[in-house]
Backbone bond lengths (Angstrom), bond angles and torsions (degrees), N, CA, C in turn:
res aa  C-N    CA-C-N  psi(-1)  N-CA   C-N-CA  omega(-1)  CA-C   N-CA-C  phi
1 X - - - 1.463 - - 1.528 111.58 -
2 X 1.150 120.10 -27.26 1.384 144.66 -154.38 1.646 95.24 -75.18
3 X 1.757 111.47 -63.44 1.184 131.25 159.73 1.408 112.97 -29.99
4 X 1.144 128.76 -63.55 1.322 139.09 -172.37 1.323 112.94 -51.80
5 X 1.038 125.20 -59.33 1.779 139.73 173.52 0.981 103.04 -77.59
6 X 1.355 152.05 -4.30 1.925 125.12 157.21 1.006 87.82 -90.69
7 X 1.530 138.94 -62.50 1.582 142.58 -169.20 1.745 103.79 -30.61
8 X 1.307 105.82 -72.76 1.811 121.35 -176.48 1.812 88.80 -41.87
9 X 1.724 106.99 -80.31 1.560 98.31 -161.79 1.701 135.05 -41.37
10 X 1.638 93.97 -31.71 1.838 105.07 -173.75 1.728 89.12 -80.69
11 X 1.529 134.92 -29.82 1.367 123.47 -170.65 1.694 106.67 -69.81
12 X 1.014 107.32 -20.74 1.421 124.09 177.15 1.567 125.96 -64.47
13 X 1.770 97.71 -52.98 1.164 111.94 178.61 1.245 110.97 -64.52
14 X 1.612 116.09 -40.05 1.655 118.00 -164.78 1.507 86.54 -68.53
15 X 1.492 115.98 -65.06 1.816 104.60 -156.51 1.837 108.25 -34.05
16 X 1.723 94.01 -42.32 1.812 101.90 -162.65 1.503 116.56 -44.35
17 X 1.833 105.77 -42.72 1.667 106.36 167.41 1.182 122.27 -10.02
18 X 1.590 105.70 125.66 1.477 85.76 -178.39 1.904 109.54 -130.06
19 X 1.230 87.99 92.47 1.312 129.43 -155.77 1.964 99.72 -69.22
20 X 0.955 114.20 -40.66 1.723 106.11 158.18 1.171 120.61 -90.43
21 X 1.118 130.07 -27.23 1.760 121.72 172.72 1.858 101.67 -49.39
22 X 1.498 108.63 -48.59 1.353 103.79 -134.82 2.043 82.65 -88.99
23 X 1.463 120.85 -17.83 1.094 81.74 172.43 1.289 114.00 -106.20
24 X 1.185 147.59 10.77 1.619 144.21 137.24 1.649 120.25 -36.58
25 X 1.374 106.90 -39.26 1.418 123.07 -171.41 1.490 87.96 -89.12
26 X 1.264 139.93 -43.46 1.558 130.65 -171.61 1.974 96.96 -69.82
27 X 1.212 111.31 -32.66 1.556 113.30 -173.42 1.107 123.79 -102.23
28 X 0.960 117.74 -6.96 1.691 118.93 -175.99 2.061 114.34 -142.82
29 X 1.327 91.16 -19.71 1.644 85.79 179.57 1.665 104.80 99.77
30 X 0.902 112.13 -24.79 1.697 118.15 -176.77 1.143 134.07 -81.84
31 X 1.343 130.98 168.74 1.387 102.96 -173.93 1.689 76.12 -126.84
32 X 1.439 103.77 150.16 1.762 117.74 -167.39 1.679 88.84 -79.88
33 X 1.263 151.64 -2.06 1.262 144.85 -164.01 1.478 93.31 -84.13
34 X 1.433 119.48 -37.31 1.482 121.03 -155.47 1.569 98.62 -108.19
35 X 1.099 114.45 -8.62 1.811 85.72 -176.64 1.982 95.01 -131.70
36 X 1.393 110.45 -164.75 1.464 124.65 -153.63 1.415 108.20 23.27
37 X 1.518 116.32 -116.48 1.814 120.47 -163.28 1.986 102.36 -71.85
38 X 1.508 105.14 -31.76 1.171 106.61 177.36 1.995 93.78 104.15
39 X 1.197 117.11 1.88 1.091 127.44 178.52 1.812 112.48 -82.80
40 X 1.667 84.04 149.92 2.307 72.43 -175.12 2.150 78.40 -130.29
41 X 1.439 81.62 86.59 1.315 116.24 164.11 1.551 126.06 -161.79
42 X 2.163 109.68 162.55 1.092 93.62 173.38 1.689 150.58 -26.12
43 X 1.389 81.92 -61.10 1.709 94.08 -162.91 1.492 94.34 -64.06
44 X 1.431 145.44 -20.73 1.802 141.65 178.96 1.467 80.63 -74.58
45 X 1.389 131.05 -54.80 1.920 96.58 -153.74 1.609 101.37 -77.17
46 X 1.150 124.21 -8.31 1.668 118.50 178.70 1.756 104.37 -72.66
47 X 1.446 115.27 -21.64 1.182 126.72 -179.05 1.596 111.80 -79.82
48 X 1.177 100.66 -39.98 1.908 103.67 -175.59 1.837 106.60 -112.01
49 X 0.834 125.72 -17.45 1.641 131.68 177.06 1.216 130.95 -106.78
50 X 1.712 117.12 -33.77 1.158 132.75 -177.46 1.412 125.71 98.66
51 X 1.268 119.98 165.89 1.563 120.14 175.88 1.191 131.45 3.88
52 X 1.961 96.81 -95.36 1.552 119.19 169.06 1.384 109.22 -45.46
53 X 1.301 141.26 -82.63 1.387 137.60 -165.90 1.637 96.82 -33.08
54 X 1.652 118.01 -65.90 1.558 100.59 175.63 1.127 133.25 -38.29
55 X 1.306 122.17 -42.72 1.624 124.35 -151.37 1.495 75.25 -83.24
56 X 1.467 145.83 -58.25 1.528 139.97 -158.35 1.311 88.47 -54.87
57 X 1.238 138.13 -86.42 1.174 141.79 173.44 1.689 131.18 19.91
58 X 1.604 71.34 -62.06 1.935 89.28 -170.15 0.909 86.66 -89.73
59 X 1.398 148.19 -82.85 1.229 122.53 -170.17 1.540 150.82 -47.31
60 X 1.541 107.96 -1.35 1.135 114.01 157.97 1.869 109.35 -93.69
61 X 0.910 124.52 10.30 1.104 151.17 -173.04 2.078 113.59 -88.41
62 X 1.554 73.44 -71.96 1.957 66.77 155.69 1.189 126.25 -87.22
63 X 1.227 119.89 -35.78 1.671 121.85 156.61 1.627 113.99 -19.54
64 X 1.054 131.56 -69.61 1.379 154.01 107.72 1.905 98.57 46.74
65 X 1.624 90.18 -87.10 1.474 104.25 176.14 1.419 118.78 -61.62
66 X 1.425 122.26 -51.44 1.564 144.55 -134.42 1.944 96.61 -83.51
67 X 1.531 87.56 -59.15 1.593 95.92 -175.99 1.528 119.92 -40.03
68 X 1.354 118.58 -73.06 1.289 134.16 168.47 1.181 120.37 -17.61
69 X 1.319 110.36 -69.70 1.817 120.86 165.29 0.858 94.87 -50.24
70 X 1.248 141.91 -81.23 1.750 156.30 -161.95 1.762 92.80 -15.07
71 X 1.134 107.49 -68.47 1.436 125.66 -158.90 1.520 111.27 -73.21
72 X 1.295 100.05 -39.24 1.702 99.61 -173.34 1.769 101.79 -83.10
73 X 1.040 110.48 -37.37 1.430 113.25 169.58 1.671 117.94 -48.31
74 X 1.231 107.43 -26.86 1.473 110.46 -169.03 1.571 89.35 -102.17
75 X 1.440 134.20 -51.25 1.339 118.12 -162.33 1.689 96.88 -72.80
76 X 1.331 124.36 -30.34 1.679 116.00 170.23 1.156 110.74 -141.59
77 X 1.401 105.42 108.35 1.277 120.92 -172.72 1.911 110.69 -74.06
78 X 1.150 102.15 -12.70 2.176 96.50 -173.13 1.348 92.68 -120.80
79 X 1.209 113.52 0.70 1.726 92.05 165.14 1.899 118.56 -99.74
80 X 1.594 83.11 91.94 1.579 87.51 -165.17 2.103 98.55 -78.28
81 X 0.630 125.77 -6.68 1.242 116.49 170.02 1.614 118.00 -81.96
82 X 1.529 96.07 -34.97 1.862 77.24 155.61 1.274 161.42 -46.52
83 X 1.985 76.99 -45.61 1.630 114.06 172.18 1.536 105.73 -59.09
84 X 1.232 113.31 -40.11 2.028 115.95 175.08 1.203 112.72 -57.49
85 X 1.689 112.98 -49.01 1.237 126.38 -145.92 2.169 92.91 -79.50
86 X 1.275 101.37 -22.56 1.666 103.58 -169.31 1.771 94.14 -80.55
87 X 1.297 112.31 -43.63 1.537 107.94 -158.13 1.396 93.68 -79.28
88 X 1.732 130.14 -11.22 1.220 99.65 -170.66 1.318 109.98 -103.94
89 X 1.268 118.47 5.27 1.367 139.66 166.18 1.517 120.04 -69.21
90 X 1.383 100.52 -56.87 1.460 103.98 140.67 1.514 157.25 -23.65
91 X 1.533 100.57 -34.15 1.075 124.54 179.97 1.527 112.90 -95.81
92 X 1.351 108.87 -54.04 1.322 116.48 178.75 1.485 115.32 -71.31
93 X 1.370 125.19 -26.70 1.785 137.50 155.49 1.767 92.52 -34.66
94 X 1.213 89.07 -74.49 2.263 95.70 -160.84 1.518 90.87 -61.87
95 X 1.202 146.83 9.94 1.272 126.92 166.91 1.747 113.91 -104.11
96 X 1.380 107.06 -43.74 1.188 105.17 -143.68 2.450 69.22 -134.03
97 X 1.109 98.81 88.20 2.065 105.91 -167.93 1.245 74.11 -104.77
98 X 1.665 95.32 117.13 1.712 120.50 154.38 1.641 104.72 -49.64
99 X 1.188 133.46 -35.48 1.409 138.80 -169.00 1.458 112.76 -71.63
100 X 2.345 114.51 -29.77 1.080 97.22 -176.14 2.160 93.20 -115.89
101 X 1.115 90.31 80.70 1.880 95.11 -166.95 1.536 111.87 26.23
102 X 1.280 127.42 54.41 1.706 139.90 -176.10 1.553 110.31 52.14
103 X 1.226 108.09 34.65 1.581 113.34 166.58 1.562 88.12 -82.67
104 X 1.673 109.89 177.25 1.348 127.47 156.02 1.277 121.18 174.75
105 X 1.488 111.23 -165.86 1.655 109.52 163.07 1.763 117.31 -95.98
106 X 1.326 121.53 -178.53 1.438 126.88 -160.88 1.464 102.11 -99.38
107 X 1.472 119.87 31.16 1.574 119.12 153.21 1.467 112.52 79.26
108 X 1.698 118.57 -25.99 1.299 92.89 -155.92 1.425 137.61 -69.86
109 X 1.627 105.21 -31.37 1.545 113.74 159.33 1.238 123.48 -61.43
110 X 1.688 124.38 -27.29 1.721 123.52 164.55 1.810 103.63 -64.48
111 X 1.029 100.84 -23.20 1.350 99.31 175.67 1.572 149.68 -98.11
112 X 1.634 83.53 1.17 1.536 113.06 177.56 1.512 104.25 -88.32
113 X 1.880 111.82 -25.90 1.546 126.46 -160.74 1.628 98.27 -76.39
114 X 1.719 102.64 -36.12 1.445 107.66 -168.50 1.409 105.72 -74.06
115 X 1.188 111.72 0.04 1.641 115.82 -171.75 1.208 108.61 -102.45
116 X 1.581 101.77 -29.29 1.681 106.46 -176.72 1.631 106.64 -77.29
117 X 1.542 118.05 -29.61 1.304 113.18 160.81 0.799 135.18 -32.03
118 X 1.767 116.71 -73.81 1.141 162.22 175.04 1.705 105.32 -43.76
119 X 1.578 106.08 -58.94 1.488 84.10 -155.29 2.014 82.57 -151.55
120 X 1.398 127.24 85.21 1.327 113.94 165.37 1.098 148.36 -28.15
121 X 1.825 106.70 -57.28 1.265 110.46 166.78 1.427 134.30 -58.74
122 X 1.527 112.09 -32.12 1.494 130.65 162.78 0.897 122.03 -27.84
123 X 1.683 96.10 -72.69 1.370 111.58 -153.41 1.759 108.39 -83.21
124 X 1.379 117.36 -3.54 1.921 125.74 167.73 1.426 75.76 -73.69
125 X 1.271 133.72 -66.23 1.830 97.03 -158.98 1.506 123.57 -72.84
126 X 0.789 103.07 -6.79 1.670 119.23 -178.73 1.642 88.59 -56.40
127 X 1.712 85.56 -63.44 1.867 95.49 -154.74 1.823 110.20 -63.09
128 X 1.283 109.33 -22.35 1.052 141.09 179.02 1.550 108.21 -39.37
129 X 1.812 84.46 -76.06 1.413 130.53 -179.74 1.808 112.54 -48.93
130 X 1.530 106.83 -48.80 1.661 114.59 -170.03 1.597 86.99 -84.92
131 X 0.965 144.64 -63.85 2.086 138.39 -168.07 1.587 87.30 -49.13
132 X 1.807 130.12 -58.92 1.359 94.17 -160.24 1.751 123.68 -69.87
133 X 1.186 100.80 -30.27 1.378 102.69 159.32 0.954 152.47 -47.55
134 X 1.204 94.33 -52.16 2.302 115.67 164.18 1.988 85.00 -64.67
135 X 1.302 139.40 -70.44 1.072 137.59 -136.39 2.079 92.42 -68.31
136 X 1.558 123.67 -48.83 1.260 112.34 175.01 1.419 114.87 -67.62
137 X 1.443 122.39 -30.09 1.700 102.38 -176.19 1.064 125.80 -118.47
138 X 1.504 110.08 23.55 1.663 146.34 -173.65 1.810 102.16 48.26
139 X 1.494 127.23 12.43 1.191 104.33 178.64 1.296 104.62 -111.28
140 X 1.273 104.52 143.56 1.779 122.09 -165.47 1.567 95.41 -73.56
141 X 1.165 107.27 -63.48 1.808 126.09 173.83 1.872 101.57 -20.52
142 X 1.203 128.62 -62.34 1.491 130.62 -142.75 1.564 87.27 -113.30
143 X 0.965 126.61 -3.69 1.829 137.16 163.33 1.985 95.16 -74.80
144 X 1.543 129.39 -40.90 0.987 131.93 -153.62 1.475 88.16 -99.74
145 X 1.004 114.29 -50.98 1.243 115.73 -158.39 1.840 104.78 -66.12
146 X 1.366 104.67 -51.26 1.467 98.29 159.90 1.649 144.77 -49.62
147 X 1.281 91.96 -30.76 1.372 100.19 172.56 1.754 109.57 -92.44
148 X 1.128 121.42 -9.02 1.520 132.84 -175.36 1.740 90.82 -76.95
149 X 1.900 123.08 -34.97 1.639 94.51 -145.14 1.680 87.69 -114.96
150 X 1.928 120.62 6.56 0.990 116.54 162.77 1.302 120.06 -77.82
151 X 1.491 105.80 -44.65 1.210 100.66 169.76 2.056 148.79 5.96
152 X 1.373 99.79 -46.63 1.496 110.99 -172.24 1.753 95.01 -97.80
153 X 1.310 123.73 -26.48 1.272 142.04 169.30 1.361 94.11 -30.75
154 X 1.222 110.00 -85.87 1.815 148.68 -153.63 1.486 94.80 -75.38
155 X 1.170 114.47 -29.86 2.103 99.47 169.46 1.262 110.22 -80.23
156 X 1.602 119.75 -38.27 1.446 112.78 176.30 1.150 111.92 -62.58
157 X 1.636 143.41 -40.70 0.957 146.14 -149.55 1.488 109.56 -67.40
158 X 1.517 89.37 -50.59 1.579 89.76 179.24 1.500 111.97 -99.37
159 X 1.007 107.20 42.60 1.639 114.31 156.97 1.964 110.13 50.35
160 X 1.492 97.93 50.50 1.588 107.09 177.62 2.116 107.31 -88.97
161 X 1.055 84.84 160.84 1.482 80.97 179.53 1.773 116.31 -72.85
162 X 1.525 90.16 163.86 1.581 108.99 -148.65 2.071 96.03 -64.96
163 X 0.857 115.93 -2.66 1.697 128.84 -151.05 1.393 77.40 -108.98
164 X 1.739 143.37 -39.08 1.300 136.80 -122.77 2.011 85.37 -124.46
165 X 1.191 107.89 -9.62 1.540 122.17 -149.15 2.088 87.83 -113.52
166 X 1.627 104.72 -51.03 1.378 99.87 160.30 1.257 126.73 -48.32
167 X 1.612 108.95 -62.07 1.229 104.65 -174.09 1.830 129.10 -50.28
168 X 1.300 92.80 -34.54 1.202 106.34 170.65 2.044 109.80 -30.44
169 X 1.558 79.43 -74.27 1.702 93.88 -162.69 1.754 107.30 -55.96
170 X 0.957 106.09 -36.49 1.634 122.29 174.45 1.466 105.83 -26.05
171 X 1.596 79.19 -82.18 1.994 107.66 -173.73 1.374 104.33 -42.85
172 X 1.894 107.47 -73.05 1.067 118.22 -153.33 2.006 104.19 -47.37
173 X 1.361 101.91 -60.05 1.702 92.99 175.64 1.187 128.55 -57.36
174 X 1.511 124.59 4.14 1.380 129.90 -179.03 1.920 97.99 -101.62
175 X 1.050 126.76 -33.34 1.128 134.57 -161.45 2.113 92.70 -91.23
176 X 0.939 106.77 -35.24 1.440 114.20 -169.17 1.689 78.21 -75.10
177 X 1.478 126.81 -98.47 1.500 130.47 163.75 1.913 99.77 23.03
178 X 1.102 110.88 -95.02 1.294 139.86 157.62 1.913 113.65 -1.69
179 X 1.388 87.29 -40.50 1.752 79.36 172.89 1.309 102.66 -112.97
180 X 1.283 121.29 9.24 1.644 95.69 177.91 1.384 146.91 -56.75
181 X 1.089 123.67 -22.51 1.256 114.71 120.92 1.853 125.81 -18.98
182 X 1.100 101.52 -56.82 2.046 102.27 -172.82 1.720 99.21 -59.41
183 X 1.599 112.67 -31.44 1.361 114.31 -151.41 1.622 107.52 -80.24
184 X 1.839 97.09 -34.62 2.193 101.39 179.04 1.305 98.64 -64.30
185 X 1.545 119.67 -44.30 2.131 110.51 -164.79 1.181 90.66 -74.29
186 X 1.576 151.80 -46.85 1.788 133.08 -177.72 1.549 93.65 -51.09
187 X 1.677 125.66 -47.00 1.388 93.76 -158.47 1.408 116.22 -81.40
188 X 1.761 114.80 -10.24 1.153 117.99 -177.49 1.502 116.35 -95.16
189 X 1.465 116.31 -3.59 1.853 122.52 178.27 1.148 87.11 86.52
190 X 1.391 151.77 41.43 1.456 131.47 163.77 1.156 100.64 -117.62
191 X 1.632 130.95 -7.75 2.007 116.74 175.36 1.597 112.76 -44.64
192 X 1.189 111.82 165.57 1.114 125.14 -165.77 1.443 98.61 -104.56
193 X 1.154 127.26 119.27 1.702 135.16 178.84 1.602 104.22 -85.89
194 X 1.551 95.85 159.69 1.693 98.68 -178.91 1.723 92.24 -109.59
């Protein structure tokens, strides 16, 4: 049990990083809460910083997710509910970061990492799956959101465990949740295109 609660709390702390505030505020003086989407995620610092700062961004972003599992997976390999219990800690850290008073971003790259933990091959189509999407209908939002509700698809498929197949559905509807907001402007033509 003991395991369980440092594992959950430190998966927490890592997601909480708040890994675009601090470099918008290291580059620009700003705090990402107040300017572009108002989001303290990738796709806002590609909006107010540019490229590079994004691409660092996101990738410390799944890092974020990936590691945690990474680690708990290796120190216990059959406790697959840990492995859930870390990535989903993870997820909810980068949303709701003790560091920015439970503000955050909408998980999905912490949540692509927990996938990359979890399940490699998956989660390349996931990532696969969210670029071709964002890349045909230029919205990043319905790129996430698609790859958020395949998700449990692509664990069953490849025959991941039933704990690995939950988590899925968990996240993915918390991360979908998460943009609603993104989901009224797609249905109303007001999302914001890249």
């Amino acid at each position: 049990m003991v395991v369980y609660l440092v594992a959950v709390v430190l998966g927490y702390l890592i997601g909480s990083f708040p890994t675009a505030y601090l470099v918008v505020k290291q580059l620009t003086g700003q705090d990402i809460r107040t300017i572009g989407s108002g989001n303290v995620g990738a796709t806002n610092v590609k909006r107010v910083a540019g490229f590079k700062p994004y691409l660092f961004v996101l990738l410390c972003d799944v890092a974020k997710g990936a590691v945690p599992v990474l680690i708990s997976r290796k120190l216990y390999p059959e406790l697959h509910l840990l492995h859930v219990l870390v990535a989903l800690s993870t997820v909810i850290g980068h949303s709701k970061s003790i560091y920015l008073r439970f503000a955050g971003g909408k998980s999905a790259a912490t949540g692509l990492g927990g996938m990359i933990g979890l399940a490699p091959i998956p989660a390349l189509l996931l990532g696969v799956t969210a670029f071709t999407v964002t890349k045909l209908s230029r919205y990043v939002s319905l790129g996430s959101i698609t790859a958020s509700l395949l998700s449990p698809v692509l664990m069953y498929l490849f025959h991941r465990p039933l704990e690995y197949i939950i988590y899925t559905v968990v996240a993915g509807l918390y991360v979908v949740y998460l943009h609603k907001a993104n989901i009224g402007r797609l249905l109303s033509g007001t999302e914001n295109r890249i």
